[in-house]
C-alpha positions in Angstrom: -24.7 -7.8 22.9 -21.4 -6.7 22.0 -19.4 -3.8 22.0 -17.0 -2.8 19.6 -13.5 -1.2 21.3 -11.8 1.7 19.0 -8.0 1.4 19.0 -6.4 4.2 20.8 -3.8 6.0 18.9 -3.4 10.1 18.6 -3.2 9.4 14.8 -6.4 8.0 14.2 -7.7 11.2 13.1 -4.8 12.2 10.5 -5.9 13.8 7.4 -4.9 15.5 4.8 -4.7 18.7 2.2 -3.7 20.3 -0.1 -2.2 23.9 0.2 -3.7 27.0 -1.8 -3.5 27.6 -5.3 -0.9 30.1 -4.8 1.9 27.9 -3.0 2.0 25.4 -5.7 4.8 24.6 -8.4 3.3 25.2 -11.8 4.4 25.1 -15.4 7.0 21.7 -14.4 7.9 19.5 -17.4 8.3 16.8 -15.1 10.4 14.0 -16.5 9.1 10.8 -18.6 11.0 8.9 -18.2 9.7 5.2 -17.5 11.7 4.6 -14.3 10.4 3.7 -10.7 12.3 5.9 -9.0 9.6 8.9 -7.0 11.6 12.0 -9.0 11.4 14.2 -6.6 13.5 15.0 -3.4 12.9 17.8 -1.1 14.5 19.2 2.1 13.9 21.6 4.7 15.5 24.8 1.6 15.0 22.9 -1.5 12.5 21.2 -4.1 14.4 19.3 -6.7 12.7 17.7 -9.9 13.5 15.8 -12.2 12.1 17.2 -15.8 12.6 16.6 -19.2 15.8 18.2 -21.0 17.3 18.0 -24.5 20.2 16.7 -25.3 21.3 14.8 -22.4 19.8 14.9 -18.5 18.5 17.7 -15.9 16.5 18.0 -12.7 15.3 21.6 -11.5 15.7 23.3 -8.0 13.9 25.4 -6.6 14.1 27.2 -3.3 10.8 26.4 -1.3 9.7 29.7 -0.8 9.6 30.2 -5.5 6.1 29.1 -5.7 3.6 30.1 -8.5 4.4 29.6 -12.6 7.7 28.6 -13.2 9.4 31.2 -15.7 10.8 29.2 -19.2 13.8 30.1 -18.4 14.6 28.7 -15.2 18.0 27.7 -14.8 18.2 23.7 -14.5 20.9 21.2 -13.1 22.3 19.9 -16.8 25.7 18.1 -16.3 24.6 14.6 -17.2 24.7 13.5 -20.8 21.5 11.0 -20.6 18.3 11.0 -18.5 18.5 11.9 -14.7 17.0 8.8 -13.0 17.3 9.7 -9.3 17.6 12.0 -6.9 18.9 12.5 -3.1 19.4 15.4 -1.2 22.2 14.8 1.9 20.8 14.9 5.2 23.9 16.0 6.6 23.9 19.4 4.2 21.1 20.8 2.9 23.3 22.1 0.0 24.4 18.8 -1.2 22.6 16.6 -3.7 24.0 13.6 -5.9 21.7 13.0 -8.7 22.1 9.3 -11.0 21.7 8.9 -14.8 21.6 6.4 -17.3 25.0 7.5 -18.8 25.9 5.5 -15.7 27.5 8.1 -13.6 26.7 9.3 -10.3 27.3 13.2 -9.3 27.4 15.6 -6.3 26.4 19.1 -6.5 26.8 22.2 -4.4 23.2 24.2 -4.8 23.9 27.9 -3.4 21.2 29.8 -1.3 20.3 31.8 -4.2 18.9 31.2 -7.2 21.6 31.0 -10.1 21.3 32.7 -13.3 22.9 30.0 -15.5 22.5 26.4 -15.7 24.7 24.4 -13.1 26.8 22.0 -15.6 29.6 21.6 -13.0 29.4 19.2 -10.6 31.7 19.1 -7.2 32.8 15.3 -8.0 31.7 12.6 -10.7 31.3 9.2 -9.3 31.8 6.4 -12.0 32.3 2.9 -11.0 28.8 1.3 -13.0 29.0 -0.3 -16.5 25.0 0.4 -16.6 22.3 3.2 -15.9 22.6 4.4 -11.9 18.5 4.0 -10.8 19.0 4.3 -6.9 20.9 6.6 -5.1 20.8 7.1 -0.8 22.8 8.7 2.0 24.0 7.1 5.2 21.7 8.4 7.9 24.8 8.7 10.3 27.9 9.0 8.3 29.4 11.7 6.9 29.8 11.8 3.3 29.0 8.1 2.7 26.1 7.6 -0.7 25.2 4.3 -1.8 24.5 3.8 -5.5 22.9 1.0 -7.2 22.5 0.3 -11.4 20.9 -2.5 -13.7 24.4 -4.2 -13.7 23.0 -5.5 -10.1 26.2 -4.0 -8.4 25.8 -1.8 -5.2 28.6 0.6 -4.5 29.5 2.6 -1.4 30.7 6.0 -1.7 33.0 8.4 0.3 32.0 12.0 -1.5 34.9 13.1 0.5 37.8 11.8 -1.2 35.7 10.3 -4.8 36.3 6.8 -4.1 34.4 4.0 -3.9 34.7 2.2 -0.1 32.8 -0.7 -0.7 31.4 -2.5 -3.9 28.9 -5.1 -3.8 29.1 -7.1 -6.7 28.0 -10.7 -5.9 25.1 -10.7 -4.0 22.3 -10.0 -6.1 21.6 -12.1 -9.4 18.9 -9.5 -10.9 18.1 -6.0 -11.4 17.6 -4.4 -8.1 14.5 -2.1 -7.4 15.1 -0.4 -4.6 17.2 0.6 -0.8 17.7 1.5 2.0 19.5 2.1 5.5 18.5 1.0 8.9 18.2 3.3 11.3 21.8 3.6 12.3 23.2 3.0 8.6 24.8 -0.8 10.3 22.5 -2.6 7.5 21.0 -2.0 4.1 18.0 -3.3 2.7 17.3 -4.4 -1.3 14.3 -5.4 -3.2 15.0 -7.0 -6.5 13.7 -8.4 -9.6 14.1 -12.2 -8.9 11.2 -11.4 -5.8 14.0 -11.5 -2.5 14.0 -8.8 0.0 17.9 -8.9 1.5 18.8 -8.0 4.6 22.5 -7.2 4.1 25.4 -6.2 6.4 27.7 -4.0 3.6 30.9 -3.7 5.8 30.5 -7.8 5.8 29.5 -8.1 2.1 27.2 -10.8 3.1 23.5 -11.0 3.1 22.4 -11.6 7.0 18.6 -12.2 5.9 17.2 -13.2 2.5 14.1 -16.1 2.8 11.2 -14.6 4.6 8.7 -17.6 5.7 5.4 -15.6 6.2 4.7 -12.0 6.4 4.0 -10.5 10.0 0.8 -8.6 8.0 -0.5 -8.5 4.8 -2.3 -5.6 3.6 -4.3 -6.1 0.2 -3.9 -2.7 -1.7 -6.2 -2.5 -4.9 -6.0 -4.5 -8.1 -3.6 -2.0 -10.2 -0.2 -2.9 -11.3 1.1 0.5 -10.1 4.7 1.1 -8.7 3.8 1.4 -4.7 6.3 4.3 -3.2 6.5 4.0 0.3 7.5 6.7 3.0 8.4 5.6 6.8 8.2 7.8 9.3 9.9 6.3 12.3 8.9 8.9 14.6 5.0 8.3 14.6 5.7 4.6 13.6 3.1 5.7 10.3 4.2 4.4 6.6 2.5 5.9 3.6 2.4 4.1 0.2 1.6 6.3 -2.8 1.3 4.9 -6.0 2.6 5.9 -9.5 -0.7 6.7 -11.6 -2.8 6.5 -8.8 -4.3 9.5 -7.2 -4.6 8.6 -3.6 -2.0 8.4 -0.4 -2.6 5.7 1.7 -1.3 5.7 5.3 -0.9 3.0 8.2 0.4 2.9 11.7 2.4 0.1 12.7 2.5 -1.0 16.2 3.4 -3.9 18.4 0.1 -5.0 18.8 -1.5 -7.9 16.5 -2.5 -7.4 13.8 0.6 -4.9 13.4 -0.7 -2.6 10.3 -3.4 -0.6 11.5 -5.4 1.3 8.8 -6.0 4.8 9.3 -7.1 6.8 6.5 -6.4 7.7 2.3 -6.0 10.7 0.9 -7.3 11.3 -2.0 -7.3 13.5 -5.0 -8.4 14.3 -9.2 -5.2 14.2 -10.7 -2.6 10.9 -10.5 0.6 11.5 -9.2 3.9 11.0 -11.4 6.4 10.8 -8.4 6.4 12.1 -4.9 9.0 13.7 -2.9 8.7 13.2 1.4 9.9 16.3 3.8 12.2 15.5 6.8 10.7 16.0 10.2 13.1 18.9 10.8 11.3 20.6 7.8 7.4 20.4 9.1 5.9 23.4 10.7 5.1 21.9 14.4 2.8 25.2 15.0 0.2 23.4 12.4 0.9 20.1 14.3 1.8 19.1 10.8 3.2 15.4 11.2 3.9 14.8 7.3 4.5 17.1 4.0 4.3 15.3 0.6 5.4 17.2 -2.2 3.2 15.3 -5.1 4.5 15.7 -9.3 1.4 15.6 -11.8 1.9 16.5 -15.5 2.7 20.2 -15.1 2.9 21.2 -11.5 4.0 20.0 -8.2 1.3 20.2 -5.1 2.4 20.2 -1.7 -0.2 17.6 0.4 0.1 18.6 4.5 -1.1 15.5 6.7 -1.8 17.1 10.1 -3.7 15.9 13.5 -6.2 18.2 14.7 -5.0 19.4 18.1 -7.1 22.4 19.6 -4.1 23.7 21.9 -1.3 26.5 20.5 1.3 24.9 22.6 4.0 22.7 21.4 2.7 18.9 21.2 5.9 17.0 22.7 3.9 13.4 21.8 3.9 14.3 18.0 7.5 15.9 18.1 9.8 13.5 19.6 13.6 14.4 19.2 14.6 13.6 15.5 17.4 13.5 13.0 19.0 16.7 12.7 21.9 17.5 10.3 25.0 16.9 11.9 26.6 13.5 11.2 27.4 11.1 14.1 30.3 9.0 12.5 33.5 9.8 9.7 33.2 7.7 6.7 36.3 5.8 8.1 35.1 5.6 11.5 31.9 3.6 9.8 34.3 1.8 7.8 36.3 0.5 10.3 33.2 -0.9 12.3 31.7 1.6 14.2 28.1 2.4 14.7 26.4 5.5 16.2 22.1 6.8 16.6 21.4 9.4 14.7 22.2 12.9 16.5 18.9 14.4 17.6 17.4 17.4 18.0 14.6 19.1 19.9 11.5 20.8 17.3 10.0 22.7 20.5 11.1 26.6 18.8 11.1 25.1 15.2 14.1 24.2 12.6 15.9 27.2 11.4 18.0 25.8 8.4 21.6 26.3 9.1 23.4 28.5 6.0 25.2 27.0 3.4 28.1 24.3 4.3 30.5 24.0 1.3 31.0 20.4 0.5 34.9 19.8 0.4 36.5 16.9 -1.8 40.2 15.8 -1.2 41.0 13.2 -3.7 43.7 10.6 -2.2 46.7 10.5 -3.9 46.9 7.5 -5.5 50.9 6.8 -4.7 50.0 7.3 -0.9 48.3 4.3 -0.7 50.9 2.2 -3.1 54.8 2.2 -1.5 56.9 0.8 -3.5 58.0 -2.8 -2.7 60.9 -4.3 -0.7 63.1 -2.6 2.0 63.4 1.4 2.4 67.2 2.4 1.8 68.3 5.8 2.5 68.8 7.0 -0.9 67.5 9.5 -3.6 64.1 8.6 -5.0 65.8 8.3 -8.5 68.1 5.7 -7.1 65.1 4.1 -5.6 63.1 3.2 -8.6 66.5 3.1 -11.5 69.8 1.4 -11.3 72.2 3.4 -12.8 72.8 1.5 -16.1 69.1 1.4 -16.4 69.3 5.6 -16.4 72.2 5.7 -18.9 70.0 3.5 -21.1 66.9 5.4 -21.0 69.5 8.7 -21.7 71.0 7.0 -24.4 67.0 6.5 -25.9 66.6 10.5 -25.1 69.2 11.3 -27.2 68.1 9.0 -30.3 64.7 9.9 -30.6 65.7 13.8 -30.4 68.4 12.9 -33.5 65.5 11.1 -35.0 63.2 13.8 -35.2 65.9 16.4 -36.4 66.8 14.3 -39.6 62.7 14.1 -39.9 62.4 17.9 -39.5 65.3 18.5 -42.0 63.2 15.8 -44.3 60.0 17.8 -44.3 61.8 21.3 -45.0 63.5 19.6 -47.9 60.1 18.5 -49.5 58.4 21.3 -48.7 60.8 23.3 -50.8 60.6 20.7 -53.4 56.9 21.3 -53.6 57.3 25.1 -53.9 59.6 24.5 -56.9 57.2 22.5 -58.7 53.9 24.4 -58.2 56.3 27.8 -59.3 57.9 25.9 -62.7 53.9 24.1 -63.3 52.2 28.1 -63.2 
């Protein structure tokens, strides 16, 4: 006779539920906009949504603690002039969120602690660099300031929000409409999926894909037989990945390990209602006195419900094998430090007394000036900066031009007056 031998893992008894009645969004008019992007992003302070808006593009944010009916006139985020199709709050400020749109701009906003009374229609810096619709937008996970953008004209551009310039663009290495991205851990590689059915592995600061033909897959997991877009959330510190699906109703989740078969089942969640898009909480953000390990924030027609995964522990205490240290929101590296070739972990921090949000951090843009970076050719003399750029002869000449177009427009003046008065004498001798 045999005996069967359960896997050991502390997440084999994960489950999930939904919060009360009274802590949900209601009242949403969450965007429909046929895109494949979740529409939702959410931090430890903020919800954002995207939802449907006249006469151009808007997402909605909302402070975590404004649950219940939304009022009608809840001020939205309304500074693009075509649908919002993304959304990404910076995990380096809490304040800071760029948003992507199919009038194929990317920009950066500054929310405030409060609640504003007005629509926001001014962002802190436009990003524009895409001849199509901007469909994927992420942060660096170490790097200050550094948002990656990617559109249906296949191009992937890197972005210093500090100064409004583009550091890196990526313009050859993809021959369809890409789907999706995302960082590594330390931000040294990105990862695409596109249309023409490659997954690349791709070094940015290179501008060469390391990894694109992928013989056999370590696992395959068969999910169901719908044709639904899968949105998958990794959480590196439980080693768990949950895949929600647009117009399905259920969260599936899995624990990866080292072990064959790799993939470990553990459990679905499911519900009534299908889910539009879905927006995934930070670790920082979870409330480790639950032993909450996960916080989905799931969009239906009109409302937005908050799903809490949590293990069932019996002890009060803090559980320091479900909290290991985790991102926190200080950056690691300068954009130019990254740039030039550096690489740093993530800057931890320690959940034992709980995440206290840190207040707001106003995100500062210093354009470059664009003569900085262009000198002017050949050798430095010590001379004035007119005498630099014009001979004298060629300022005499450009003097002599001065004073012919101002003659010019005298005898044109004196012209006009003489006319006019013409005019006046004929409409008086015609009454």
């Amino acid at each position: 006779m045999s005996r069967r031998v359960v896997r050991q893992s502390k997440f084999r008894h994960v489950f999930g539920q939904p919060v009360k009645a009274d802590q949900m969004y209601e009242d949403i008019r969450v965007s429909k906009v046929t895109w494949d992007s979740s529409f939702c992003a959410v931090n430890p302070k903020f919800l954002a949504i995207i939802v449907e808006s006249g006469g151009g593009g808007a997402f909605l944010v909302l402070p975590l603690a404004k649950t219940g009916r939304l009022d009608k006139n809840t001020p939205l985020v309304t500074g693009h002039t075509a649908p919002v199709l993304d959304i990404d709050w910076c995990p380096h400020n809490d304040n800071v969120i760029a948003s992507g749109s199919e009038d194929t701009t990317v920009m950066v906003w500054q929310i405030p602690d409060y609640l504003p009374m007005r629509n926001m229609t001014e962002p802190v810096v436009t990003l524009e660099g895409h001849s199509k619709r901007v469909g994927i937008l992420t942060w660096h996970p170490t790097a200050r300031n550094i948002l990656l953008s990617a559109g249906g004209d296949n191009v992937v551009i890197l972005w210093n929000v500090g100064t409004g310039e583009a550091l890196l663009t990526l313009d050859d290495l993809h021959s369809d409409l890409i789907y999706n991205a995302c960082w590594n851990r330390n931000g040294s590689l990105l990862l695409t999926t596109c249309k023409d059915k490659h997954l690349r592995v791709i070094d940015p600061r290179q501008r060469r894909v390391v990894a694109k033909h992928f013989e056999e897959p370590i696992a395959l997991q068969e999910m169901d037989t719908s044709n639904g877009v899968l949105l998958p959330f990794y959480d590196p510190d439980s080693s768990i990945v949950y895949l929600c699906g647009k117009g399905d109703s259920s969260i599936r989740y899995f624990e990866i390990t080292d072990e064959a078969p790799f993939v470990h089942y553990l459990s679905t969640f499911s519900s009534k209602e299908p889910q539009r898009g879905m927006g995934f909480m930070p670790k920082r953000g979870l409330d480790v006195s639950r032993c909450e390990i996960a916080r989905f924030y799931k969009l239906h027609e009109r409302k937005c419900e908050p799903i809490v995964m949590t293990v069932p522990r019996k002890s009060d205490l803090f559980q320091d094998d479900l909290y290991p240290d985790t991102p926190g929101p200080e950056p690691a590296l300068e954009a130019d430090e990254w740039l030039s070739g550096k690489d740093a972990e993530p800057t931890l921090i320690s959940l034992r007394d709980g995440y206290v949000p840190v207040k707001n951090r106003e995100l500062k843009v210093v354009k470059k000036n664009i003569l900085d970076s262009k000198p002017p050719t050949g050798p430095r003399r010590s001379q004035s900066s007119c005498e630099s750029y014009f001979s004298h002869a060629a300022l005499e000449e450009l003097l002599q031009d001065i004073r012919s177009l101002r003659q010019t427009v005298q005898e044109h003046e004196k012209r006009i007056t003489e006319l006019e008065n013409m005019l006046c004498e004929f409409a008086n001798g015609t009454d």
